[in-house]
C-alpha positions as CSV (number, residue, x, y, z in Angstrom):
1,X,0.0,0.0,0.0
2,X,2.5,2.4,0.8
3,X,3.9,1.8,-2.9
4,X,0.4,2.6,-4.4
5,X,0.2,5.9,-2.4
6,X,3.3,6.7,-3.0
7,X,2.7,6.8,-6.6
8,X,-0.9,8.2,-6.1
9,X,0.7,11.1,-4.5
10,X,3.3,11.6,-6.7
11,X,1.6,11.2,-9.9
12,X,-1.2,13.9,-8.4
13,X,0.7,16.3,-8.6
14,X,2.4,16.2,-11.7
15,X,-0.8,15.6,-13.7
16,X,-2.1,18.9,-12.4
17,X,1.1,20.5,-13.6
18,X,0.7,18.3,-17.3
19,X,-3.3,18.7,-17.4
20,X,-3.2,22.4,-17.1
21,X,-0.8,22.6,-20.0
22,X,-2.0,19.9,-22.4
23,X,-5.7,19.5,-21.4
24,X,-7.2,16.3,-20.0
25,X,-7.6,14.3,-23.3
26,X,-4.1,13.2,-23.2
27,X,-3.5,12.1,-19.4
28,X,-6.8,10.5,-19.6
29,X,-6.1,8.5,-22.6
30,X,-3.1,7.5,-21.0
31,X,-4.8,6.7,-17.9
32,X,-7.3,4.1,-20.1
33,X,-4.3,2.2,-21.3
34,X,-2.4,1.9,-18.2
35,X,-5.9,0.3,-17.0
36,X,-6.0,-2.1,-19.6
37,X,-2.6,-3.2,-18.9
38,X,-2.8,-3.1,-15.4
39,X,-6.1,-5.6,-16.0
40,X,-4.1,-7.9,-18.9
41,X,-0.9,-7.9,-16.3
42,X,-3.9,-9.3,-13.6
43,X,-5.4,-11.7,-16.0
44,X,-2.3,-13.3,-17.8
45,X,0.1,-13.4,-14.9
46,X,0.8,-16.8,-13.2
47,X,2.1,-16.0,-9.7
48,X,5.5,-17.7,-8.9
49,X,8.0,-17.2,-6.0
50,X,10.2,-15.4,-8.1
51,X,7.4,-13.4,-9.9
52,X,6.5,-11.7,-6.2
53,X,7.8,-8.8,-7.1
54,X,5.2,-7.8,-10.0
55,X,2.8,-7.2,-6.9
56,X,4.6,-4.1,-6.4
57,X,4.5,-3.3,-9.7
58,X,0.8,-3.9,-10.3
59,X,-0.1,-1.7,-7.0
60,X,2.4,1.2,-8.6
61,X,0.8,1.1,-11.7
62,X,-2.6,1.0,-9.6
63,X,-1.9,4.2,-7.9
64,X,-0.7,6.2,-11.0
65,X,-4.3,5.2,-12.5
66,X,-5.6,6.6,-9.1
67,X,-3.4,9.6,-9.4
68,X,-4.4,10.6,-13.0
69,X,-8.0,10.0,-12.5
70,X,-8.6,11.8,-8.9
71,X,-7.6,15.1,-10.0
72,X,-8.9,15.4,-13.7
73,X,-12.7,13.9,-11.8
74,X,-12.5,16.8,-9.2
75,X,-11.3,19.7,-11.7
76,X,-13.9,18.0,-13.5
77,X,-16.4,18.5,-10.5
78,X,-15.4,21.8,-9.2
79,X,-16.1,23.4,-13.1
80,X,-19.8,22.3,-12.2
81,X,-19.9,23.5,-8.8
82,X,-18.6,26.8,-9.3
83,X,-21.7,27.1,-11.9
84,X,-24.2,26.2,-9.7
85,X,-24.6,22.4,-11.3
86,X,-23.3,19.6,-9.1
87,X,-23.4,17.5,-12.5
88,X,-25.3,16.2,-15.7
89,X,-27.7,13.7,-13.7
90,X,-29.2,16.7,-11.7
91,X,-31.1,18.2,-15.0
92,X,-34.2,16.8,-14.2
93,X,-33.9,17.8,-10.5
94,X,-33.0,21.5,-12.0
95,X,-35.7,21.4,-14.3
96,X,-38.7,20.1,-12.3
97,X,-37.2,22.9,-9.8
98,X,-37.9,25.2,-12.2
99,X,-41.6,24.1,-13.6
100,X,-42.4,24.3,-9.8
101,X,-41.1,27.7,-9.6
102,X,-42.8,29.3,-12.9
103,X,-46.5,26.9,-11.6
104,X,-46.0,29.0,-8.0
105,X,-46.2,32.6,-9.9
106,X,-48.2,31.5,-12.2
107,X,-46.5,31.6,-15.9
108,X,-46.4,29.5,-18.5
109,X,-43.3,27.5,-19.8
C-alpha cells in the first residue's frame, strides 16, 4: 500500500502541472491504457515465488491510474460546482425545480 500511495501522491501532482498545459484528453487516454494493462498484467500473470515482485509493480501502476483519475474527476467536479450544477444527472432535478417555480407565480413555460 505504501507503494500505491506513494505513486498516487506523486503522480497527483504532476498531472495537475501536465493537465493544465496539455488538457485532459491526453493524461486521460493514457490513464485508459495503463488500466487495460494493469487488468491484462492481472489476468495473464501466473504468480511464482520469483514473480513476487510484480505485486509491487501492479499496485504502482494502480496508484498512478488513481493519481491521473482523482484530480482530472474533481477539476472535472469543481467546473460544475462553481456554476451552480453539481453535474449532468441533476437536470431533471433542475428542471422540475424550475416548472415548480414558474407553476408557483403562475406563468407558463
Amino acid at each position: 500500500m505504501a507503494v500505491y500511495a506513494a505513486a498516487d501522491g506523486v503522480t497527483s501532482f504532476f498531472i495537475c502541472k501536465l493537465s493544465s498545459r496539455i488538457g485532459r484528453t491526453i493524461p486521460l487516454t493514457l490513464n485508459f491504457l495503463l488500466d487495460i494493462g494493469n487488468y491484462m498484467i492481472c489476468l495473464f500473470w501466473i504468480p511464482t515465488d520469483s514473480t513476487v515482485w510484480l505485486v509491487y509493480i501492479i499496485f504502482m501502476i494502480a496508484g498512478t491510474i488513481d493519481g491521473i483519475w482523482q484530480p482530472l474527476i474533481n477539476g472535472k467536479q469543481s467546473f460544475f460546482i462553481a456554476r451552480s450544477f453539481v453535474s449532468c444527472g441533476n437536470h431533471t432535478y433542475t428542471q422540475r425545480s424550475k416548472f415548480e417555480y414558474l407553476k408557483k407565480r403562475n406563468v407558463a413555460e
